[in-house]
Every structure is written in structure tokens, then in C-alpha cells.
C-alpha positions in Angstrom: 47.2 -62.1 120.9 43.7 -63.1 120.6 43.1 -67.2 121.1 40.2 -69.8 120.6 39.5 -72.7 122.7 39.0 -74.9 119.7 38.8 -79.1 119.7 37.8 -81.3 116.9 34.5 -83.4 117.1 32.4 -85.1 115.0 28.8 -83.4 115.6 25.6 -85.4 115.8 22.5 -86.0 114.5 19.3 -83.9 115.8 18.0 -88.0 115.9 20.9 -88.9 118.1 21.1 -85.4 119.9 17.1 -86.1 120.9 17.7 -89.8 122.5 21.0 -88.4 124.4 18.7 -86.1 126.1 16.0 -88.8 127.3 18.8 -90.1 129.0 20.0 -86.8 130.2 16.7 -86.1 131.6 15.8 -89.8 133.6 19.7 -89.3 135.3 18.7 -85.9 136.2 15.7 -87.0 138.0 17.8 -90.2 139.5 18.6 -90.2 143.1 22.4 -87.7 142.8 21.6 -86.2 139.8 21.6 -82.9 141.1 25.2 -83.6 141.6 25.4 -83.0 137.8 26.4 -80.4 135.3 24.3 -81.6 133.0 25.5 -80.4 128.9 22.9 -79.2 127.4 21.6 -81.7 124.7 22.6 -79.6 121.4 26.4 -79.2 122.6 27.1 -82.8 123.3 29.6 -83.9 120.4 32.2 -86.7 120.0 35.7 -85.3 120.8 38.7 -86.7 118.5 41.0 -84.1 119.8 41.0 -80.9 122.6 43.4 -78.5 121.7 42.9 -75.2 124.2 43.1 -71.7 123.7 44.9 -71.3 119.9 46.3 -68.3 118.8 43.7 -66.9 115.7 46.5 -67.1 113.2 47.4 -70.5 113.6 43.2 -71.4 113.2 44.4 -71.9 109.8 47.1 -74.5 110.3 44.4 -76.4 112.0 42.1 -76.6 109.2 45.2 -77.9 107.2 45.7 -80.5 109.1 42.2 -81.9 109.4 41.5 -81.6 106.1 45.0 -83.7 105.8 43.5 -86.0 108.3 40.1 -86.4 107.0 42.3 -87.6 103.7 41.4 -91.2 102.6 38.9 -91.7 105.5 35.8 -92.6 103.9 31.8 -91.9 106.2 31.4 -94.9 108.0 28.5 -95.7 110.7 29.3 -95.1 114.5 26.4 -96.5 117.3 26.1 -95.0 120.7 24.6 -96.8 124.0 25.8 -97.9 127.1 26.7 -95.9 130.0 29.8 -94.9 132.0 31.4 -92.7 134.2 35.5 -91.5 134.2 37.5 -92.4 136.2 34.6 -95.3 137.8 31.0 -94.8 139.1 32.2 -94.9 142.6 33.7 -91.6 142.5 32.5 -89.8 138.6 33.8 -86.6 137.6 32.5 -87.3 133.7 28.8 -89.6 133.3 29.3 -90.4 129.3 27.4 -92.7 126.8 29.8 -94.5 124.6 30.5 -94.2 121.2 31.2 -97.7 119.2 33.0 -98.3 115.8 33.5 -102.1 115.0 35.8 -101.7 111.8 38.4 -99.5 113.5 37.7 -96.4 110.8 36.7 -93.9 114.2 39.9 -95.0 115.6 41.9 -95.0 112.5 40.1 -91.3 111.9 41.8 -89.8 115.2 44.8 -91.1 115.0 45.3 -89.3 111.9 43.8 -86.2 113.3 46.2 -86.4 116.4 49.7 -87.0 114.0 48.5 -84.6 111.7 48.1 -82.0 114.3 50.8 -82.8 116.0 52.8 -81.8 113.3 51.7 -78.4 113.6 53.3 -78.3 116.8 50.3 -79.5 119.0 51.1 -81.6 121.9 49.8 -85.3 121.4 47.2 -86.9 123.8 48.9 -88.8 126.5 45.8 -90.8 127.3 44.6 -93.3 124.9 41.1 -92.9 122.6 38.0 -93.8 124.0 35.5 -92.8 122.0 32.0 -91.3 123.9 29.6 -88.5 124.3 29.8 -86.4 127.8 26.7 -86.4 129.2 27.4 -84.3 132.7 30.4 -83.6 134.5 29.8 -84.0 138.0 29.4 -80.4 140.3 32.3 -78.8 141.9 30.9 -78.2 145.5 28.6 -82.2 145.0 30.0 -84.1 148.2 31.3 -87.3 147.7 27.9 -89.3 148.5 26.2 -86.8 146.0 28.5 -88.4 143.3 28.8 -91.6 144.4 25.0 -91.8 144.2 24.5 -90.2 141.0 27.5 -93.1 139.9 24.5 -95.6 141.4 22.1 -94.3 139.1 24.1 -94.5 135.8 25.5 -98.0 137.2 21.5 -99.5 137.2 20.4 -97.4 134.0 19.9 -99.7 131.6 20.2 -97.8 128.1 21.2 -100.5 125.8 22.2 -98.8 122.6 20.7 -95.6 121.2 21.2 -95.4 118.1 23.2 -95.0 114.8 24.3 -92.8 112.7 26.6 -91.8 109.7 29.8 -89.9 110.3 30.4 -87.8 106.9 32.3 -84.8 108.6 35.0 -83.7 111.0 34.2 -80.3 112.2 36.6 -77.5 113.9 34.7 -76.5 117.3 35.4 -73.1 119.0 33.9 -73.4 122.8 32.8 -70.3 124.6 32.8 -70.9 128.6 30.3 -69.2 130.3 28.7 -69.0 133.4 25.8 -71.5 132.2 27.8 -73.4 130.7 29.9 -73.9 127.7 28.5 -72.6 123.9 30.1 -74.5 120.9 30.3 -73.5 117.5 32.0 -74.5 114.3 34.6 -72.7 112.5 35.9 -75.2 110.2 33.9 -78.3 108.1 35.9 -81.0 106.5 34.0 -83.8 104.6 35.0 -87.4 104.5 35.4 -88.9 100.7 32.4 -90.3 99.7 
């Protein structure tokens, strides 16, 4: 039975897209970041939900349930800046910008998209929301001083925020792994009520 590894994002502007990878490119030339895997700029999306590999059929099911989701939510404005790294700089697997929403809407938004799609039978998220844009993931074979120094470099970065930008849509995201790196594209666009 043929799957998709599908998650649900909102995608961003080419404005937003363009100042993610300024700060892409000064971390890649910062002392440890060649410990990076660095996404390229295009592909860099904010995440409400990671599904896996789902069976074509049910593709459909998922639609249904973001379009339920997306029900009620009006566009609202989301700003990006600030840098971080998952679990802590000391020791990064993920360098992220972060993604902030004052009046709760983003957070409202995924909560809806996780009960709705849990209802279709997909597990729910054990760890809570937090909101950002994955900037690199941090190499397989990087030693630990590799990583801890890249960690150093996002740690001094100052970024402040990058910018703004209206969230009208939710997409449906199939990713493609491949050697180079992962290739997203949409399968499914719901609107937000204007």
C-alpha cells in the first residue's frame, strides 16, 4: 500500500523565505557551522502537525480534517526573530528561528488541527507547541565540539525579529527524503475565513 510522508504547515512568504536565508548563510559561515544540515531556504515552513508516512487513501481524511480545523479561524499576522536551538545550544540537534503570535490564534489554530486529526485516528503530539522555523539540523557524524560550537554561534547572533507576515492558509505538505535533502510539496490548500 503506497504512503506519503505528509505534515501540515503554514508556508511562508518569498519576503520571509529571503531574510530566513541571510541568517542561514552568516550561521553557515560561523565558527561550527559546517556541523549543519542546513534546509534549503524555500523548504523552511512552520509545522502545526507531522503526521509520517499515510496510506494514499486516507490523504483524503486529512484534507477533511484541516479544512474542519481551519473552520472559524480567521488570517491573523505571525512575526518571526530570535534564535534557538532544541534541546539547548550546548548540545543542538535543531538551530530554529521562532515563530510569535501574541493573540493565541497560531496556538488556537493547531490545537484544532491536532483534535481534528486526531479523530481520524492520528496519534496526538505528546510534546507541547512551540511554534518556529527549522533552520538546520545539526550533522550526524558533527562531534560534540562541532555542535556545541555552532550552539556558540546561534547563542551570540543577534537577529532581533525578521519580519511579519499574514497567515491566510494551512497547507497539506507531502516531503520527499532524499539524499540532499528533503523536497516538500503541497497536496492540499485550505484557506482561513476572511
Amino acid at each position: 500500500m503506497p504512503t506519503v510522508r505528509t505534515f501540515i504547515a503554514i508556508e511562508l512568504t518569498a519576503e520571509a523565505l529571503r531574510a530566513l536565508g541571510q541568517v542561514q548563510e552568516k550561521l553557515r559561515r560561523s565558527p561550527g557551522g559546517q556541523a549543519g544540515r542546513w534546509v534549503r531556504a524555500e523548504g523552511i515552513h512552520l509545522t502545526l502537525k507531522f503526521l509520517g508516512d499515510v496510506p494514499e487513501e486516507k490523504l483524503p481524511e486529512v484534507y477533511q480534517a484541516v479544512e474542519q480545523a481551519c473552520q472559524g479561524h480567521q488570517p491573523f499576522e505571525v512575526a518571526f526573530g530570535g534564535l534557538g536551538g532544541f534541546p539547548n545550544l550546548r548540545r543542538p540537534r535543531v538551530i530554529w528561528v521562532g515563530a510569535e503570535e501574541e493573540s493565541g490564534q497560531l496556538q488556537s489554530l493547531q490545537r484544532d488541527v491536532e483534535q481534528a486529526l486526531e479523530r481520524k485516528g492520528f496519534p496526538r503530539e505528546r510534546r507541547p507547541f512551540r511554534p518556529h522555523l527549522t533552520l538546520a539540523r545539526v550533522r550526524k557524524g558533527a562531534s560534540p565540539s562541532e555542535a556545541a560550537a555552532l550552539g556558540r554561534s546561534v547563542a551570540q547572533a543577534q537577529v532581533g525579529t525578521l519580519g511579519r507576515m499574514q497567515v491566510k492558509e494551512v497547507s497539506v505538505m507531502r516531503s520527499e527524503l532524499t539524499p540532499e535533502g528533503a523536497l516538500y510539496s503541497e497536496l492540499y490548500k485550505v484557506s482561513l475565513a476572511p
